[in-house]
C-alpha positions as CSV (number, residue, x, y, z in Angstrom):
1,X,43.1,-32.3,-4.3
2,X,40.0,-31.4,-2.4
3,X,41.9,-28.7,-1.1
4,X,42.5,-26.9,-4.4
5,X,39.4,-27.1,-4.9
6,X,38.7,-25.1,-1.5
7,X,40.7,-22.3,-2.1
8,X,39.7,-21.8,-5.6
9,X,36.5,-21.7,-4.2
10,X,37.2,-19.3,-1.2
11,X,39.2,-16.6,-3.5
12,X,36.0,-16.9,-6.2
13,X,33.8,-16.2,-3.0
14,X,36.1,-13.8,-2.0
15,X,36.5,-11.7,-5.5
16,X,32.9,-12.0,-6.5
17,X,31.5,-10.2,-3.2
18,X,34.6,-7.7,-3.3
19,X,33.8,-6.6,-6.6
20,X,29.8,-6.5,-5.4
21,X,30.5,-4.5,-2.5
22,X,33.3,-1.8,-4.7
23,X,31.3,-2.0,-7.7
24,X,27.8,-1.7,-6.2
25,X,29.5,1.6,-4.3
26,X,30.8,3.0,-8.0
27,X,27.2,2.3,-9.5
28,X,25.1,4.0,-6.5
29,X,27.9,7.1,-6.0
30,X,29.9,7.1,-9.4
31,X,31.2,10.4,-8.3
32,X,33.2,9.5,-5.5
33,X,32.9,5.0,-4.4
34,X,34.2,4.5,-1.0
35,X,35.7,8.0,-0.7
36,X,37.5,8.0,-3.8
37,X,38.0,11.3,-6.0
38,X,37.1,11.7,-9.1
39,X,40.1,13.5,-10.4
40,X,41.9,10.4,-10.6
41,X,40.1,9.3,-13.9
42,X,41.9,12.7,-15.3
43,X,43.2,12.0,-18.9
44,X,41.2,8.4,-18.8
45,X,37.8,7.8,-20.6
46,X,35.7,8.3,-18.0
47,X,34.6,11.2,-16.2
48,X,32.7,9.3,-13.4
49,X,33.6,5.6,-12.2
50,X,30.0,4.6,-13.1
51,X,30.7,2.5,-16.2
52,X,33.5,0.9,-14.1
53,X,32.0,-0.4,-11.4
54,X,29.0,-2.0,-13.7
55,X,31.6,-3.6,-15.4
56,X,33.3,-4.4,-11.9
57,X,29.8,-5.5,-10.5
58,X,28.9,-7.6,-13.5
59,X,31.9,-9.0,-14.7
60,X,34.2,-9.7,-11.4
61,X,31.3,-9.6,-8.8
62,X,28.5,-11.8,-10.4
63,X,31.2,-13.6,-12.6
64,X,33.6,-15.2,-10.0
65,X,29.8,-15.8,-8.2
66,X,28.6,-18.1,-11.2
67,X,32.3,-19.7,-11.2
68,X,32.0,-20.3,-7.4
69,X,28.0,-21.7,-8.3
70,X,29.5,-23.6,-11.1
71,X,32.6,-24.8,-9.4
72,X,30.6,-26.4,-6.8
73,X,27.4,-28.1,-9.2
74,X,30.2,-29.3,-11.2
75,X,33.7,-29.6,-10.1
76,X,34.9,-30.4,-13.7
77,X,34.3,-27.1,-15.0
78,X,36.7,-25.5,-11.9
79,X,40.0,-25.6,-13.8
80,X,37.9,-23.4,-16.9
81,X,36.3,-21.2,-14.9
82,X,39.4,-20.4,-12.3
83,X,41.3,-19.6,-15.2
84,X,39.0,-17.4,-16.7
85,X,37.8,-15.6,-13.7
86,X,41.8,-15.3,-12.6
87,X,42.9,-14.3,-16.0
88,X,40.0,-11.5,-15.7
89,X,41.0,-10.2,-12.8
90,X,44.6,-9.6,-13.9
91,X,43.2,-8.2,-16.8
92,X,40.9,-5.9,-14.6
93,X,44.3,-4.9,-12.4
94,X,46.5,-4.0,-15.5
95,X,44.0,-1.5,-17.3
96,X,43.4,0.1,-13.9
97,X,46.7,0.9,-13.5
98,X,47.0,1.9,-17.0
99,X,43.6,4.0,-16.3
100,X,44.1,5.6,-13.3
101,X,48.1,6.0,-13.9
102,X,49.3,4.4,-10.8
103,X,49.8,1.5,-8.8
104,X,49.0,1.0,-4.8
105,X,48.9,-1.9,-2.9
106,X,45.3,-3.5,-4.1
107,X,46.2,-3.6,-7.3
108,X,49.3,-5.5,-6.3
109,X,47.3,-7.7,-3.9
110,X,44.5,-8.3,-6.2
111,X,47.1,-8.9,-9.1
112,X,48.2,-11.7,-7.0
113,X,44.7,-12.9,-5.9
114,X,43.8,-13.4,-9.9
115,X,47.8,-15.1,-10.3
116,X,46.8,-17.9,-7.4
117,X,43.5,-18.3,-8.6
118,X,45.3,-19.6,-12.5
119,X,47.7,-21.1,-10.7
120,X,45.3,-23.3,-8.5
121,X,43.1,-23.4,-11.5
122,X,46.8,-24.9,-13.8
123,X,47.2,-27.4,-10.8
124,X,43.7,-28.5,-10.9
125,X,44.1,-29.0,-14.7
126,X,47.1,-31.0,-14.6
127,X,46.1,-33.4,-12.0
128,X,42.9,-34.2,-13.7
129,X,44.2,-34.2,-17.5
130,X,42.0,-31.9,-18.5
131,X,42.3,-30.2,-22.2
132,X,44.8,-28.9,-22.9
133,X,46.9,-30.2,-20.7
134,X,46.1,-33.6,-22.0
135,X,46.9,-32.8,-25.3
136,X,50.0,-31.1,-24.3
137,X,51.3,-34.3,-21.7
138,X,50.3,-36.7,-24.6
139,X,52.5,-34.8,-27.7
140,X,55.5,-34.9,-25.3
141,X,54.9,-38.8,-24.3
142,X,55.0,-39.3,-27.6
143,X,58.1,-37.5,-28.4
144,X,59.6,-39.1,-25.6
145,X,58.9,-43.0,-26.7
146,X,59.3,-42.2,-30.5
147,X,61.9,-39.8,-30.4
């Protein structure tokens, strides 16, 4: 179990500081972050990646850091926030794609990144009966014995 809780921890370490490091580059050079051209928001709604990355910075970068904080003051709170933070990220990937009008091997890599993180988060859940999953175990024990 403790080693769930270690690579939820990792990949919220790791997210939180990519997405400080890509959207602190989008915020101070919202023209072109880390080399990237600006026609490739052509048709989107922006014209620079500025609002982006302070919604990358904020959002990804100092959210999965407050999971991580959180995670370790109180493990309890691990299955909520790695869901959350996951679930974001996906979220994140998918309008990108939709955005930029295209798919490349981050977004399929951090796609997957955000997928372990629920699924570690799911695991953590289930071994420690936490809501919902309670809920959801006990309705089916009682189908099972009252049938």
């Amino acid at each position: 179990m403790k080693g769930l809780f270690i690579a939820a921890r990792i990949v919220h370490g790791f997210v939180g500081i990519g997405a400080l490091v890509g959207g602190g580059a989008a915020i101070l050079n919202p023209n072109s972050p880390l080399g990237i051209p600006p026609d490739s928001l052509e048709g989107s709604l922006f014209t620079n990646y500025l609002i982006p990355g302070i919604i990358l910075f904020t959002v990804l970068g100092f959210g999965d850091l407050f999971a991580l904080f959180l995670s370790c003051k109180f493990p309890k709170t691990q299955a909520y926030s790695g869901c959350t933070m996951g679930g974001a990220l996906m979220i994140w990937i998918i309008v990108q794609c939709i955005i930029l009008g295209s798919i490349v091997f981050l977004h399929v890599f951090f796609f997957a990144v955000g997928g372990v993180l629920v699924l570690l988060s799911l695991i953590i859940m289930y071994r420690n009966r936490q809501f919902p999953v309670n809920q959801i175990m006990g309705f089916f024990q009682k189908r099972k014995y009252h049938g």
